[in-house]
N, C-alpha and C positions, 0 to 999 in steps of 0.2 A: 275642555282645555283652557289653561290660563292664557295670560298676556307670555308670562315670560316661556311659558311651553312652546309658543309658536316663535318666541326668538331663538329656541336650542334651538327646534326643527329646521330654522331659517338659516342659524350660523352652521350646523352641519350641512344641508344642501349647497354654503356659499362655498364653504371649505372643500368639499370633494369637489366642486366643480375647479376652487382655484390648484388642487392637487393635479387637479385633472391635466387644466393646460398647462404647468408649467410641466408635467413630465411629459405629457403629447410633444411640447415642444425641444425637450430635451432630447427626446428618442427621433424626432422626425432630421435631425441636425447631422444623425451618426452616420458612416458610411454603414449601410445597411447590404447584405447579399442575402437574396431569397432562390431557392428553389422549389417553383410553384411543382413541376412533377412530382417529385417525394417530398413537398411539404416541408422543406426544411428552411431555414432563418438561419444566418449567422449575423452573430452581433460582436462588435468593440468590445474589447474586457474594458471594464467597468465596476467602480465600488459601490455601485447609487444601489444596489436592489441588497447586499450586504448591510449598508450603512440604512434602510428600510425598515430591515428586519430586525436590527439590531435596538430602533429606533421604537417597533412595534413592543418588543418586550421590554425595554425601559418603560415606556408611559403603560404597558399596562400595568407592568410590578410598582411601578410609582402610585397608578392611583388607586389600585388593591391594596398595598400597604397603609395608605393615607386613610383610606377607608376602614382596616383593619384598626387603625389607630384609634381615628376622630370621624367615628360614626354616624354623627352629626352634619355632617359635611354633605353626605346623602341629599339633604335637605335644601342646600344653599346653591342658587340660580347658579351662580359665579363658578363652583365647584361645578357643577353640571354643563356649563356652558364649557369651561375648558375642557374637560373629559370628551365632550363630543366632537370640539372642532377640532382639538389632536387627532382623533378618530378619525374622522371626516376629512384632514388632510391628509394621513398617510393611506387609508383606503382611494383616495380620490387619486394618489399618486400609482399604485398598482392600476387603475381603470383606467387612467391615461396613458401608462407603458404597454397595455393592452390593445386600447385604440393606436395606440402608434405603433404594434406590431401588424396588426391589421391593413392599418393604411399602407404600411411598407410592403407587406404582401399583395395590395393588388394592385398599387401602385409602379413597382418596381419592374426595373427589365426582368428576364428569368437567367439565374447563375446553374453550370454545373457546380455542384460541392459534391460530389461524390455521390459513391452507391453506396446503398442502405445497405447493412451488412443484418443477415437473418441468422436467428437458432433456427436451430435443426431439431 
């Protein structure tokens, strides 16, 4: 491994940690209702896990197109470095709305939301 292989490796671990806590701390803020017996979460509507996704397939059609282009790019720290820590932040933001479902589930009083409705 190079020098600059261990600064990707380093700015993607900084970036999903920093995705991490700001969405931990975004979700830990909401008024949250869990239902520890049937397993169930309700959560705030919300555009953040839309505006994500939406977010996930721009950078990746951006740098698949870029690449499709200017082939060469492959090659350059700079180009690698961004491509990871886009990565590295929007993945780090799904593990922190994760951990902050988590903590709201064992954290939380327990709510009726209802009966789980079954097929037959």
């Amino acid at each position: 491994l190079t020098a600059g292989d261990y600064i990707i490796i380093g700015s993607w671990a900084t970036t999903i940690l920093l995705g991490s806590a700001v969405s931990f701390y975004q979700l830990i803020r909401l008024d949250v209702k869990v239902d520890k017996k049937q397993f169930l979460i309700q959560l705030p509507g919300s555009w953040s896990t839309l505006i994500v996704m939406l977010l996930i397939f721009s950078s990746k059609y951006y740098f698949s197109y870029d690449l499709a282009i200017n082939p060469h790019h492959a090659e350059l720290t700079e180009y690698k470095l961004s491509m990871i820590a886009v990565s590295g932040l929007l993945t780090g933001f799904l593990q922190g709305r994760l951990v902050g479902y988590l903590y709201h589930f064992k954290n939380s009083a327990n709510s009726n939301l209802g009966v789980r409705k079954t097929l037959i």
